[in-house]
C-alpha positions as CSV (number, residue, x, y, z in Angstrom):
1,X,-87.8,46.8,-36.7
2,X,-86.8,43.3,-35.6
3,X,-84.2,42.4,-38.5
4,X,-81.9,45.2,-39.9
5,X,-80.1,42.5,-42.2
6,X,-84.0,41.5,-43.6
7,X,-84.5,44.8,-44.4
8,X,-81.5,45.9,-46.1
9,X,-81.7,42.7,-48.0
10,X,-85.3,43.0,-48.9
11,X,-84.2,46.9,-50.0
12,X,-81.5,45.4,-52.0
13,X,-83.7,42.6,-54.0
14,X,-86.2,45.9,-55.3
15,X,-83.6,47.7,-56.4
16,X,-82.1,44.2,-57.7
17,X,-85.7,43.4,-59.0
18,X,-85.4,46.6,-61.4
19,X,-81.6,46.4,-62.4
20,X,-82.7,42.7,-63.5
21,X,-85.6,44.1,-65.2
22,X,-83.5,46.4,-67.5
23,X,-81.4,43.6,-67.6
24,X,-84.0,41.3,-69.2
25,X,-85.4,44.3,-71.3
26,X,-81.6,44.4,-72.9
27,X,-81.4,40.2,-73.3
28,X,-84.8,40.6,-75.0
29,X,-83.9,43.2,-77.7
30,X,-80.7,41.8,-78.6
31,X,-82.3,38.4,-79.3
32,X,-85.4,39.9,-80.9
33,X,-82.1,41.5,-83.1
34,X,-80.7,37.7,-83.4
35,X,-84.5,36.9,-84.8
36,X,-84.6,39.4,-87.1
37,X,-80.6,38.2,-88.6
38,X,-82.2,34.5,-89.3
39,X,-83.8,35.8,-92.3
40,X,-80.1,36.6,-93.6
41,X,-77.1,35.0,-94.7
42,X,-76.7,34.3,-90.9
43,X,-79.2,32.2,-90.3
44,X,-77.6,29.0,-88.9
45,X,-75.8,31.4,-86.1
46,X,-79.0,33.3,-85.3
47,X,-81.0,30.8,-84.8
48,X,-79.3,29.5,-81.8
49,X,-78.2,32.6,-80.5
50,X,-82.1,33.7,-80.2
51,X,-82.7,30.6,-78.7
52,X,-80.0,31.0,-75.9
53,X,-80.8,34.9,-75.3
54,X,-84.4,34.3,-75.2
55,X,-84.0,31.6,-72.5
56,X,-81.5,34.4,-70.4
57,X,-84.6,36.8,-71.0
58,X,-87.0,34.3,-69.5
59,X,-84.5,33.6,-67.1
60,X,-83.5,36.8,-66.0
61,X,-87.3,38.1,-66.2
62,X,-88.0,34.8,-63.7
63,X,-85.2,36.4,-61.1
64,X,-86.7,39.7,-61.2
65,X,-89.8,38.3,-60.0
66,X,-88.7,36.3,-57.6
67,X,-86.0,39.0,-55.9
68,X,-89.1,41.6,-56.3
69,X,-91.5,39.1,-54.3
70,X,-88.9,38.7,-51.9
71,X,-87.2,41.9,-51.2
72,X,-91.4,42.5,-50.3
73,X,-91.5,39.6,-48.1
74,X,-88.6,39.9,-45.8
75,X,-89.0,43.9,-45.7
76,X,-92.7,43.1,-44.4
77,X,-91.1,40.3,-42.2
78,X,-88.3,42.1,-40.8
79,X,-91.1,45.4,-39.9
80,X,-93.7,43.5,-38.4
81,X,-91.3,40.4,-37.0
82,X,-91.6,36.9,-37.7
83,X,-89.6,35.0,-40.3
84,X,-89.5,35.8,-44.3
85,X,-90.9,32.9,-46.8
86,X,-87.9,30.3,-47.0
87,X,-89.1,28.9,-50.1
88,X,-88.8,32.7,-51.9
89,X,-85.1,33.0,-50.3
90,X,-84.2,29.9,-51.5
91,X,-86.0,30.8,-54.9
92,X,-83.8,33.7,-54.6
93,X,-80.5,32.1,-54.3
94,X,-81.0,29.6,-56.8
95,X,-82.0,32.4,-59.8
96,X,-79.5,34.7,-59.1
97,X,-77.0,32.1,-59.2
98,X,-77.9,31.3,-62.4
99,X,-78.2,34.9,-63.7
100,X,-74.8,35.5,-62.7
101,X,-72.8,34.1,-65.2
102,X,-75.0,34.9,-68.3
103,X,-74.0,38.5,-66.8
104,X,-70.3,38.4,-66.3
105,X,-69.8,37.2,-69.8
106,X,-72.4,40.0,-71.3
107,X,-70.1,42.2,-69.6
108,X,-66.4,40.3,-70.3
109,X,-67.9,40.4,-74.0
110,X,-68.9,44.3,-74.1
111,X,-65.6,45.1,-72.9
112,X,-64.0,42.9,-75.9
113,X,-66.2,45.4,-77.9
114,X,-64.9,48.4,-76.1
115,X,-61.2,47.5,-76.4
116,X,-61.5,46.8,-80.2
117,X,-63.6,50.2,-80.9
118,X,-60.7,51.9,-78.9
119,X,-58.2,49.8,-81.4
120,X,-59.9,50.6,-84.6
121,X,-60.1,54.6,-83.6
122,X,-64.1,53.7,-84.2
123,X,-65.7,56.1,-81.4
124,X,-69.2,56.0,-82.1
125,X,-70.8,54.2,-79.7
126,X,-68.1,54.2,-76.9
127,X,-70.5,56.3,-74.6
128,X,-72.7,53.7,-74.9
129,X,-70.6,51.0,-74.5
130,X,-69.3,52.2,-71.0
131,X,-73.1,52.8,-70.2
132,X,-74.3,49.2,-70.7
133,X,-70.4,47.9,-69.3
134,X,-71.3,49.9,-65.9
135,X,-74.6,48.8,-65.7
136,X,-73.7,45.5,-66.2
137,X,-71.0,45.7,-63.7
138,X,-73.5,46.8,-61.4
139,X,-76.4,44.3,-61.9
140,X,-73.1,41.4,-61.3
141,X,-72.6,43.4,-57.9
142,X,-76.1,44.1,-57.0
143,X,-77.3,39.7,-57.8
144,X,-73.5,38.9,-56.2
145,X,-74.5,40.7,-53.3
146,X,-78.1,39.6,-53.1
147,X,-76.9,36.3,-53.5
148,X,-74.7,36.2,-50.8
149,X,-77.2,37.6,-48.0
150,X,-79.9,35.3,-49.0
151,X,-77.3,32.4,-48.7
152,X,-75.9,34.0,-45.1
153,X,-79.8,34.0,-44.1
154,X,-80.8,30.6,-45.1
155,X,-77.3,29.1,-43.5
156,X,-77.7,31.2,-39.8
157,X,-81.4,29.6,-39.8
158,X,-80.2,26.2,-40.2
159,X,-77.7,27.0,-37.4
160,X,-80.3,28.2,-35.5
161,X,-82.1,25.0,-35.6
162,X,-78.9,23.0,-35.0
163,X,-78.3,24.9,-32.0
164,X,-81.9,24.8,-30.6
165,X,-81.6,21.1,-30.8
166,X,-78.3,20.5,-28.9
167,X,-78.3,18.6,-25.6
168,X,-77.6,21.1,-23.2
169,X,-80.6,23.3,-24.4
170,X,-83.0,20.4,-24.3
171,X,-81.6,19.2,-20.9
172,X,-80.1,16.1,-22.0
173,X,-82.7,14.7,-25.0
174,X,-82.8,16.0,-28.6
């Protein structure tokens, strides 16, 4: 094994890959839920709330592909040596940045919900509530993380290539 950080990070965009995947499975339902409200009095909210959790669904489905392809890639490139796919990385970097956010304010929001359950003595679904607040809380960690390695990667490779090219390796000419 040539690349210890590779593989930890291609182990790390699986289980990413299937946290995001649950993750897009529970954006789905709750705008399939925003669909179903359009037929109601609520119609002029729902509409535009299905519209914006369907496009974090597609989004979020989007980033599990792309951390699944490249948690492959770079555990196959850091076993048999050589360098993973830069254009997957990058893919990488750029959809998990913009999964984040959708994500911290699911969770900000679900905690709102907790609090006021806790307030109104309403304890029904306050099992479930810390379930989907925990796993949400992970998923932020796990695409945080992710995100950070893939960006660490792609910055020591330019650095790599901005040292190969200095003057004292190449004797004087760049």
């Amino acid at each position: 094994m040539n690349d210890k950080l590779g593989f930890s990070a291609g182990i790390i965009n699986i289980i990413l890959g299937m946290f995001l995947l649950a993750d897009a499975v529970f954006f789905g339902i709750t705008a399939f839920a925003s669909l179903l409200l359009s037929a109601t009095l609520f119609f002029m909210a729902a509409i535009p709330l299905f519209l914006l959790l369907g496009s974090i669904c597609l989004l979020t489905l989007a980033a599990t592909a792309a951390n699944i392809i490249t948690g492959t890639g770079t555990i196959v490139a850091s076993i048999k040596g050589g360098t993973a796919s830069k254009v997957f990385s990058t893919g990488s970097v750029i959809l998990d940045g913009l999964v984040i956010p959708p994500n911290v304010f699911a969770v900000s929001y679900l905690i709102y919900v907790l609090i006021s359950n806790i307030i109104e003595n309403n304890s029904e679904n306050i099992a479930f509530l810390i379930f989907i607040i925990i796993f949400g809380t992970l998923t932020v960690a796990l695409t945080a993380t992710s995100f950070i390695i893939h960006l660490t990667k792609l910055s020591s490779r330019k650095s790599k290539k901005i040292i190969e090219r200095t003057p004292q390796s190449t004797g004087g000419r760049i």
